[in-house]
C-alpha positions in Angstrom: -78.8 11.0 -6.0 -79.5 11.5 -2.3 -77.8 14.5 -0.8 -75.5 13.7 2.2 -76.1 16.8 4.5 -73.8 18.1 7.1 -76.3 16.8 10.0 -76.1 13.4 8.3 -71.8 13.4 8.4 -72.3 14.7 12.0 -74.0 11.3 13.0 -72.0 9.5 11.1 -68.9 10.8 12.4 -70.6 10.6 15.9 -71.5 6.8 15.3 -67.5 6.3 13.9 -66.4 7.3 17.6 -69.1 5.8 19.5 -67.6 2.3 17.8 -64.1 3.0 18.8 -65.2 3.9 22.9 -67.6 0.7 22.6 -64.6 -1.6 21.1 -61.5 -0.2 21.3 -58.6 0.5 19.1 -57.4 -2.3 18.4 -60.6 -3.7 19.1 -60.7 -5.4 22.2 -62.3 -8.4 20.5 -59.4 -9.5 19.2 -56.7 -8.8 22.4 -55.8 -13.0 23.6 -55.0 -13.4 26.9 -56.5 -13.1 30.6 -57.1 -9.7 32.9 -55.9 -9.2 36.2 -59.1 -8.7 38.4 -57.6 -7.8 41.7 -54.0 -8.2 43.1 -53.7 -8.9 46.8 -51.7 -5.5 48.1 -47.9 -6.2 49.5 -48.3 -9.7 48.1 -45.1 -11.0 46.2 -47.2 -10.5 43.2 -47.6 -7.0 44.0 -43.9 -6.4 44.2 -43.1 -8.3 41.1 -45.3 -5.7 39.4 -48.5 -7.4 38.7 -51.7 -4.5 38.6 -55.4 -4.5 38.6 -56.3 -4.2 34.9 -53.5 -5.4 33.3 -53.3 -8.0 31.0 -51.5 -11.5 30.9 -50.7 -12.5 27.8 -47.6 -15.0 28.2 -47.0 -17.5 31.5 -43.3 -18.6 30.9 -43.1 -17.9 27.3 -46.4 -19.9 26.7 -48.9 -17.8 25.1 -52.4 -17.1 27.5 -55.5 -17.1 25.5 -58.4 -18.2 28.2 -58.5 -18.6 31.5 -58.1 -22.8 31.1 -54.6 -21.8 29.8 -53.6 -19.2 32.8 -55.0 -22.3 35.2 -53.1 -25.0 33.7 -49.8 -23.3 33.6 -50.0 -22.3 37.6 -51.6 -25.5 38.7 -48.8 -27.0 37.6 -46.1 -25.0 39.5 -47.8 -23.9 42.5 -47.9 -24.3 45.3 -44.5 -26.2 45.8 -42.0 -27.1 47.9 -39.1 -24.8 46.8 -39.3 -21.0 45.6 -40.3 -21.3 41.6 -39.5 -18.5 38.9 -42.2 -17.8 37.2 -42.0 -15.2 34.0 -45.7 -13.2 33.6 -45.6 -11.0 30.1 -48.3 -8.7 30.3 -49.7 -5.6 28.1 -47.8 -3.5 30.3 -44.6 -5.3 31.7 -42.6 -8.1 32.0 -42.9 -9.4 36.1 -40.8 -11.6 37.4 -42.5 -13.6 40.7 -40.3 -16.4 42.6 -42.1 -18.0 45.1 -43.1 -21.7 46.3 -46.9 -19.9 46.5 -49.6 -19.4 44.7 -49.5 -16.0 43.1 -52.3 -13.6 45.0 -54.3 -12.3 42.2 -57.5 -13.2 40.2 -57.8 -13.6 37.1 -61.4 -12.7 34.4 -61.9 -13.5 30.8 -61.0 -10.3 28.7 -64.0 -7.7 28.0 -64.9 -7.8 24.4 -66.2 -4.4 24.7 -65.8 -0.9 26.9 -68.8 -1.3 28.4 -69.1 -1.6 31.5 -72.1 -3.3 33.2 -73.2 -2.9 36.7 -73.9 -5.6 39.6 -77.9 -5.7 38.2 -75.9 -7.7 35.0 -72.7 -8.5 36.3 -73.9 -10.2 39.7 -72.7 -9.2 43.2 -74.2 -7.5 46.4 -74.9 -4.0 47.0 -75.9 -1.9 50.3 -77.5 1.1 51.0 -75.4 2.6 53.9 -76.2 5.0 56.8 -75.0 6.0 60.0 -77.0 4.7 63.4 -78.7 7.6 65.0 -77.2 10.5 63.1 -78.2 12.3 59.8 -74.7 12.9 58.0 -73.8 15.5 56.0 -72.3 15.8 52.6 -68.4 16.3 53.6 -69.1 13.7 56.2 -70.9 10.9 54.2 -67.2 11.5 52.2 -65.2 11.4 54.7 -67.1 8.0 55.8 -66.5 6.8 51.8 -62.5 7.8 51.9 -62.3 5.0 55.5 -64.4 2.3 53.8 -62.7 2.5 50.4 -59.3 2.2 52.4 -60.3 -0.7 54.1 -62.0 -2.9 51.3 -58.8 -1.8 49.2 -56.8 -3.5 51.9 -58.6 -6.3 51.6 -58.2 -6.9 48.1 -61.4 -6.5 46.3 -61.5 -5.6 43.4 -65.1 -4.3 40.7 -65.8 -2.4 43.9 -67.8 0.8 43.5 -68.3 3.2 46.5 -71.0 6.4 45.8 -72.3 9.3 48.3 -76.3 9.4 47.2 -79.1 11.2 48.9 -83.0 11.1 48.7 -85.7 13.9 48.0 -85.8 14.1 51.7 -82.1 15.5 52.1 -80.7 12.3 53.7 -77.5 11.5 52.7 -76.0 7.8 52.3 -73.1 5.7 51.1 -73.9 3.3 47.9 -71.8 0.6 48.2 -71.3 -2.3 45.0 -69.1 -5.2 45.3 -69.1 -7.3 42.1 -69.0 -11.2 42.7 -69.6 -11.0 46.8 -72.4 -12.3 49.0 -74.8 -9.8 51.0 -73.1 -11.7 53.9 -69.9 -10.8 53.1 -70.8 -7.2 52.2 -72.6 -7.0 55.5 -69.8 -8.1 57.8 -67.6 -5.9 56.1 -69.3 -2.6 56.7 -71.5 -3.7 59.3 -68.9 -3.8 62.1 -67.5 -0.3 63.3 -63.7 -1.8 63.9 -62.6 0.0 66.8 -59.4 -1.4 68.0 -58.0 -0.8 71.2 -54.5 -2.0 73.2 -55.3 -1.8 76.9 -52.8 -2.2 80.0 -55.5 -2.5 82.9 -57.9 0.4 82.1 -55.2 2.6 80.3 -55.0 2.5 76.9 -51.8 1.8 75.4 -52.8 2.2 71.1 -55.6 2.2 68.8 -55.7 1.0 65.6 -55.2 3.6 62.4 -52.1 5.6 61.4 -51.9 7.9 64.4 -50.5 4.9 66.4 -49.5 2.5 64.2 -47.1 3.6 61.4 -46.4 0.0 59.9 -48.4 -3.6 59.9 -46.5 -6.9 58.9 -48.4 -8.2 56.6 -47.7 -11.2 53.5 -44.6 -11.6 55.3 -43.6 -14.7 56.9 -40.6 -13.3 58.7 -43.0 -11.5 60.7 -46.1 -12.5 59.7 -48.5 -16.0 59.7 -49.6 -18.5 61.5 -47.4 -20.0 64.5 -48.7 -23.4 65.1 -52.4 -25.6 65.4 -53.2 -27.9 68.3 -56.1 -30.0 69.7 -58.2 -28.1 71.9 -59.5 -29.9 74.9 -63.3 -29.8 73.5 -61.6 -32.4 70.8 -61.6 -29.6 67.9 -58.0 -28.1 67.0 -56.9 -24.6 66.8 -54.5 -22.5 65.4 -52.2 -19.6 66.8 -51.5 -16.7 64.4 -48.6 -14.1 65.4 -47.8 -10.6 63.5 -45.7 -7.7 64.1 -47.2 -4.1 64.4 -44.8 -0.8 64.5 -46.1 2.0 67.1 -45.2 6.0 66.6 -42.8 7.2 69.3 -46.0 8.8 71.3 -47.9 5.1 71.2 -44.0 3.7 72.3 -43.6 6.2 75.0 -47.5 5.3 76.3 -46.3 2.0 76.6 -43.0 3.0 78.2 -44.7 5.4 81.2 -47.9 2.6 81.7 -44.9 -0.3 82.3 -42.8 1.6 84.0 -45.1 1.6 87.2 -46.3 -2.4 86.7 -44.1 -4.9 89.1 -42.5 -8.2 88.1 -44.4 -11.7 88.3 -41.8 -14.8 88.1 -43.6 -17.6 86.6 -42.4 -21.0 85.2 -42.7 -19.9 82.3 -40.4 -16.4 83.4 -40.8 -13.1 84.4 -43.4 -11.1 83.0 -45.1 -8.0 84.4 -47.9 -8.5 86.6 -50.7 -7.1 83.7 -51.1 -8.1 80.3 -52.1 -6.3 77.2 -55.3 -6.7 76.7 -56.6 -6.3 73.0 -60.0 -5.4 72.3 -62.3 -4.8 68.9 -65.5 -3.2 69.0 -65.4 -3.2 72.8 -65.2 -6.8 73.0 -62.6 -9.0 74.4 -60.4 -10.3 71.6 -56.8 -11.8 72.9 -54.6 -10.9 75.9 -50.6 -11.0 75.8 -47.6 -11.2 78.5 -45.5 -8.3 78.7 -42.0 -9.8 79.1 -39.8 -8.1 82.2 -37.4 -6.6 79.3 -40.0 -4.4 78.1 -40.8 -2.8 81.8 -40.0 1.2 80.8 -39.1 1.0 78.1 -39.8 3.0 74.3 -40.6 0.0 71.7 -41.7 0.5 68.7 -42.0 -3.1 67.5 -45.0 -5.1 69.4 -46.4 -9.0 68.6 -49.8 -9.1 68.4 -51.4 -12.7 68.4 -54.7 -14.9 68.6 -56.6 -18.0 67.5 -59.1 -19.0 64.9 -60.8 -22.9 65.9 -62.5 -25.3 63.7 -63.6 -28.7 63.8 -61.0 -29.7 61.7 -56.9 -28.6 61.3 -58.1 -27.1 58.2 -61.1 -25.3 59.0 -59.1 -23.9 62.1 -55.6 -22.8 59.8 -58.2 -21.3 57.4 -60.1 -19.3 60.2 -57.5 -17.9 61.9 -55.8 -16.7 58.7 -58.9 -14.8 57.9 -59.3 -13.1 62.0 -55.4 -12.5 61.4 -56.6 -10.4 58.1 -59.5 -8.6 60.0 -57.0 -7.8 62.7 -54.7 -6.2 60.1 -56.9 -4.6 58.6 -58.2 -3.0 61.6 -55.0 -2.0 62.8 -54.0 -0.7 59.2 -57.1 1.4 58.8 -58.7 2.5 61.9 -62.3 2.5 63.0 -65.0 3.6 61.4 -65.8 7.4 62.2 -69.6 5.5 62.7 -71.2 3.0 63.5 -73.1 1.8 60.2 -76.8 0.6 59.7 -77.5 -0.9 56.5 -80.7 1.0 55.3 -81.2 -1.9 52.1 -79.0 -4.7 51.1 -79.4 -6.6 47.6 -78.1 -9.3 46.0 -78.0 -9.9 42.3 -77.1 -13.1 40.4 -74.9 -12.6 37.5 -77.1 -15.4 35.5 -79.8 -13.5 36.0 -78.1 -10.3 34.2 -76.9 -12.7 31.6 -80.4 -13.9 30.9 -82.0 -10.3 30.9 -79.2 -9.0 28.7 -80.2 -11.7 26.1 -83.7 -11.2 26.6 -84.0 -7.2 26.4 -81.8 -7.7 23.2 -84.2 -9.7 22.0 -87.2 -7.8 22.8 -85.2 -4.1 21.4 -84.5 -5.5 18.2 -87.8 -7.0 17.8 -89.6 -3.6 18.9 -87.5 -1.8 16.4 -89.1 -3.9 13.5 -92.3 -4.0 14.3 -92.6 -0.8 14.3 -90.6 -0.5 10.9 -93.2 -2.6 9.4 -96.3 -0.4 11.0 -94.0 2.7 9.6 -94.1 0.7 6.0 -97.7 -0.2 6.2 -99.1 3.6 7.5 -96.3 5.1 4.5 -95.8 3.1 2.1 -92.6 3.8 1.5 -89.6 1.2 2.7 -87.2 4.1 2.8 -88.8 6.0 5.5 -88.9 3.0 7.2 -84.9 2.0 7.0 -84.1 5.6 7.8 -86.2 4.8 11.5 -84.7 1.8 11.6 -81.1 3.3 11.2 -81.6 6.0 13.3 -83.2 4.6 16.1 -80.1 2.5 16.4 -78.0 5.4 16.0 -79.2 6.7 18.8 -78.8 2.9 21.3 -74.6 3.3 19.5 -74.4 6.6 20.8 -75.4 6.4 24.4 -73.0 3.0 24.3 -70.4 4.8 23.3 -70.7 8.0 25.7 -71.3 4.9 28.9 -67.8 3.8 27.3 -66.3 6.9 27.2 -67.5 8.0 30.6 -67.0 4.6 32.3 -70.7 4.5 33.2 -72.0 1.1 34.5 -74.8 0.0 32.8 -77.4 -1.1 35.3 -81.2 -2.2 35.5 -82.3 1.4 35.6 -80.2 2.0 32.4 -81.3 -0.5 30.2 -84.9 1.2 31.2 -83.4 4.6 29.9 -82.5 2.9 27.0 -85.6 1.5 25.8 -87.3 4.9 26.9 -85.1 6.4 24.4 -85.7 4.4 21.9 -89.5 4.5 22.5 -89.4 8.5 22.5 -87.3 8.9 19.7 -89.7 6.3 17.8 -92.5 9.0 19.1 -90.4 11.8 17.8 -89.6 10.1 14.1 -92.9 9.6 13.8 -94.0 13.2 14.3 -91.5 14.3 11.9 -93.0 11.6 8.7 -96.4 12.7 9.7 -95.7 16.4 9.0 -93.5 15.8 6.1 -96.9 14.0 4.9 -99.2 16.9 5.8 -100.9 18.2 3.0 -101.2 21.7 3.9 -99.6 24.7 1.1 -96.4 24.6 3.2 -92.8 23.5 2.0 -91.5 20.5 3.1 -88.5 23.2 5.0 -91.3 24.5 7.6 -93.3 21.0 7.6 -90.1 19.8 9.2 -89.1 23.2 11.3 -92.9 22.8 12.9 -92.1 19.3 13.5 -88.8 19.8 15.0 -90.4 22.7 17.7 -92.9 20.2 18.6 -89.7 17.3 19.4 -87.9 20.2 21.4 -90.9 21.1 23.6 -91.1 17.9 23.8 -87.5 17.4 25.2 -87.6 19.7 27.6 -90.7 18.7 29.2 -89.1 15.0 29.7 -85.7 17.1 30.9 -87.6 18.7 33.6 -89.4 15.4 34.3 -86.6 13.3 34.4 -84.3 16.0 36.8 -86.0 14.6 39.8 -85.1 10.9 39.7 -81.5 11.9 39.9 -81.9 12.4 43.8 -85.5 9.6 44.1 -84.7 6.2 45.9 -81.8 7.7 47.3 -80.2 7.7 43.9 -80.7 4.1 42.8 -83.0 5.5 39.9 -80.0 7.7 38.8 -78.8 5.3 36.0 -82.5 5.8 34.3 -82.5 9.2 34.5 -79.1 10.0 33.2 -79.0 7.5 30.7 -82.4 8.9 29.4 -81.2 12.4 29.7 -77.9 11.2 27.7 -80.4 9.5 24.7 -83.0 12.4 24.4 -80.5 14.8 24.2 -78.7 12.7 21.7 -81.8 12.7 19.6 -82.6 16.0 19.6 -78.8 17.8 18.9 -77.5 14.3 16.2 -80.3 11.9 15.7 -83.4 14.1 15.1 -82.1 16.7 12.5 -80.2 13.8 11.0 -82.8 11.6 10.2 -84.9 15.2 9.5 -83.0 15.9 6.6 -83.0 11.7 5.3 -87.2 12.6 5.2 -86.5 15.7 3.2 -84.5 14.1 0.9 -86.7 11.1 0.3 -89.9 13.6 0.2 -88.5 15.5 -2.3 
C-alpha cells in the first residue's frame, strides 16, 4: 500500500482550504437570491439600510432567486403615485423602504465562486492616469487617489478599483478600473479638474469642497430636484433644477462683508442687489443668480444654487439637467481636483470578450494538461506517474485560486498568463524529477530526487529574480503576471514539488 507522506497531507490539507476560499462555506453555489451592486448614497434606500454587497433574498415575503424575480416584484410597484412599503429581507437585515420611487440600487446575479475577475473578464473601462505638466510623487499620486475615490463614491459606482502604479522610469500614476462603464464615461469623469467657484463681481464668495461647504442637499425633494421645464425660444424645452448648499460661518461671513457694500436695484420682478452670484466650474461660466435685498449684510449659511440642462425633447432636457444637477453636487461635495489630469492610456474591454477567453483558456489548460499526460505515459510507461502530473499540476491551478480568493486578487489577462506559466513550469519541473527517479546511475532513489529537487530550486529562483521586474514594467499593468506567477512557482516549490516528489518515490519503489 502506498505510503501517504506528510508532504502529501500538506497539499491535501492546502487543496481542502483553497476549496473553501474558492467556494465558500456554505458554498456560494447554492446561496438563492440577488446581490446589491451599488446603492445610490443618501438615497431612501440607503437610509432603509440597503448596502453594497448584501444580499436580497425575500421582496415582500416572496422568495428572490434571479434577477427576473427581483425585476418582476419592483416593476410592479414602482414607480407610483403614492409612497409604497416595500419589505427587502436580506443576508444581513431586514429594510424597510417606503417610497412612490424606484429604489436607487443595482442589482447582479450572485457569484458562484470567491473569485474575483478583473475588467480584462468582467468588461468595463480602465485609464492610466497622470497629472499635466508635473511628475507626482508617491504621497501625492495618494493623495490624488483619496479625491477621486471620494468623488466616484459619491456618484455611486460601484466594482470600482483605484491603484497608485509607477514605471521602471520612476513615474508615478493612478490606475483607475470601473467595471460595466464606457471609456467616455470614465474620461469625463476624471478628465475634468472640477474647480468650482461662487463669485460676486471679481470676489470670490465659496469654492466647492468641505472648507466652504459643510452640507449639500442632495436625494431630497424638500430641498432638492428639479423646479420646472419650458419651451425654449429655439423650439427645444428646458428644465430648471434648484438645490440647497450650507456654507461654514467664514464662507457666510464672506458673503455677509462682499453684500454689505453692493446697492439695491428695484426691478419688476423686486429688489435685488445690483450684482449677481456668478457660479463658475473649471473657469467657465456656468449659471448666475439674483441676490434678493434681504440678504444685503447679512451671515447665511443656507444658499440656492440653480441651472438648466436642454434637450430636444421634455425628456431629454429633465434627464440632462438631473445629471448637470449631479455634477454640480458632486463638485460642491468633493472639491477640485488637487490636478489637472491627462489620461496617459484609456482601454475598454467587453465583458463577452472575457467570457469567451475564459471558456477558451479553459479549454485550451485542460487540454495541455493531457496531452502532456499522454507524452508522460508514452516516454514512462507507467499511467501512475502520469495521474500523479496530472493531479498535481492541478493542485497547483486550486491553490493560486484559492490564495486570489483569499487575498481578493482580481484575476486579469496578465493572470491567466501567470497561470498557464505555472502550469507550464511546474510541468518542466515534474518532468525533471521522473527523469531522475529514472536515471540509472548507483544512486538511491532519496538523492535521485534531492539532485532533482536542487535543480527545481535553482530553477525558482532564477524565474523569482526574473519575474521581480515586471512588478514595476508597463507602469504596473504586467503586475497581475508577475505576482500570480510568483504566487504558483512558489506554490510548487514549498507544496506541489516535494508532494508529488514523494508520489514518484513511492511509485518507484
Amino acid at each position: 500500500m502506498a505510503k501517504i507522506t506528510w508532504r502529501i497531507w500538506f497539499l491535501i490539507i492546502i487543496l481542502a482550504f483553497s476549496l473553501i476560499a474558492i467556494f465558500g462555506i456554505p458554498p456560494k453555489a447554492l446561496q438563492n437570491g440577488v446581490r446589491i451592486a451599488s446603492v445610490e448614497s443618501n438615497s431612501t434606500a440607503f437610509r432603509a439600510g440597503l448596502r453594497q454587497g448584501q444580499i436580497i433574498t425575500k421582496v415582500n415575503g416572496e422568495t428572490i432567486e434571479s434577477l427576473d424575480d427581483f425585476t418582476q416584484e419592483i416593476m410592479n410597484k414602482y414607480p407610483s403615485e403614492q409612497k409604497t412599503k416595500t419589505i427587502f429581507q436580506t443576508n444581513e437585515l431586514e429594510a424597510i423602504y417606503f417610497s412612490n420611487e424606484t429604489p436607487q440600487i443595482t442589482v447582479a446575479e450572485i457569484s458562484k465562486t470567491n473569485i474575483k475577475t478583473g475588467l480584462d473578464l468582467a468588461g468595463g473601462a480602465r485609464a492610466l492616469v497622470k497629472a499635466q505638466n508635473k511628475s507626482l510623487t508617491s504621497s501625492e499620486v495618494q493623495d490624488l487617489i483619496d479625491v477621486v475615490s471620494n468623488r466616484l463614491n459619491v456618484y455611486g459606482i460601484a466594482d470600482m478599483n483605484i491603484l497608485p502604479v509607477s514605471d521602471l522610469a520612476g513615474n508615478n500614476y493612478m490606475l483607475i478600473e470601473i467595471a460595466g462603464a464606457t471609456p467616455e464615461d470614465l474620461e469625463e469623469l476624471i478628465s475634468q479638474q472640477g474647480k468650482f467657484e461662487a463669485k460676486i463681481g471679481n470676489e470670490t464668495v465659496f469654492t466647492g469642497g468641505d472648507r466652504d461647504i459643510t452640507s449639500v442637499c442632495r436625494n431630497d425633494a424638500t430641498c432638492s430636484g428639479i423646479e420646472r421645464c419650458f419651451k425654449t425660444q429655439e423650439g427645444g424645452e428646458a428644465c430648471k433644477f434648484a438645490f440647497s448648499i450650507y456654507l461654514s460661518e467664514k464662507a457666510a461671513q464672506r458673503h455677509a462683508d462682499i453684500t454689505d457694500e453692493l446697492e439695491v436695484n428695484t426691478t419688476p420682478q423686486g429688489n435685488y442687489l445690483s450684482k449677481k452670484l456668478d457660479l463658475y466650474v473649471d473657469d467657465n461660466f456656468l449659471s448666475d443668480l439674483l441676490i434678493s435685498e434681504s440678504l444685503k449684510g447679512q451671515v447665511t449659511t443656507q444658499i440656492q444654487i440653480s441651472g438648466s440642462g436642454s434637450g430636444k425633447t421634455r425628456e431629454e432636457a429633465y434627464d440632462q439637467a438631473e445629471l448637470e444637477m449631479r455634477k454640480l453636487q458632486t463638485i460642491l461635495i468633493t472639491g477640485s481636483l488637487p490636478y489637472k489630469l491627462e489620461i496617459a492610456k484609456l482601454d475598454t474591454i467587453s465583458p463577452v470578450l472575457g467570457q469567451q477567453f475564459i471558456k477558451s483558456i479553459l479549454f485550451a489548460g485542460i487540454a495541455a494538461i493531457l496531452a502532456v499526460a499522454i507524452i508522460v505515459f508514452f516516454r514512462y510507461r507507467n499511467f501512475k506517474s502520469s495521474l500523479a502530473l496530472i493531479i498535481t499540476s492541478i493542485s497547483e491551478v486550486i491553490i493560486i485560486l484559492g490564495i486570489a480568493s483569499f487575498i481578493d486578487w482580481n484575476l486579469d489577462l496578465p493572470s491567466i498568463a501567470g497561470i498557464l506559466a505555472t502550469i507550464g513550469t511546474g510541468i518542466d519541473s515534474q518532468i525533471i524529477v521522473l527523469d531522475e527517479a529514472r536515471q540509472k546511475e548507483v544512486l538511491s532513489i532519496k538523492q535521485k530526487l534531492k539532485r532533482a529537487f536542487a535543480i527545481i530550486l535553482g530553477a525558482y529562483f532564477t524565474a523569482l529574480v526574473a519575474l521581480l521586474p515586471l512588478l514595476w514594467a508597463g507602469a504596473g499593468l504586467l503586475k497581475g503576471f508577475a505576482i500570480t506567477t510568483i504566487i504558483g512557482i512558489t506554490t510548487g516549490v514549498l507544496i506541489t514539488r516535494p508532494a508529488f516528489t514523494d508520489m514518484i518515490r513511492n511509485i518507484e519503489e
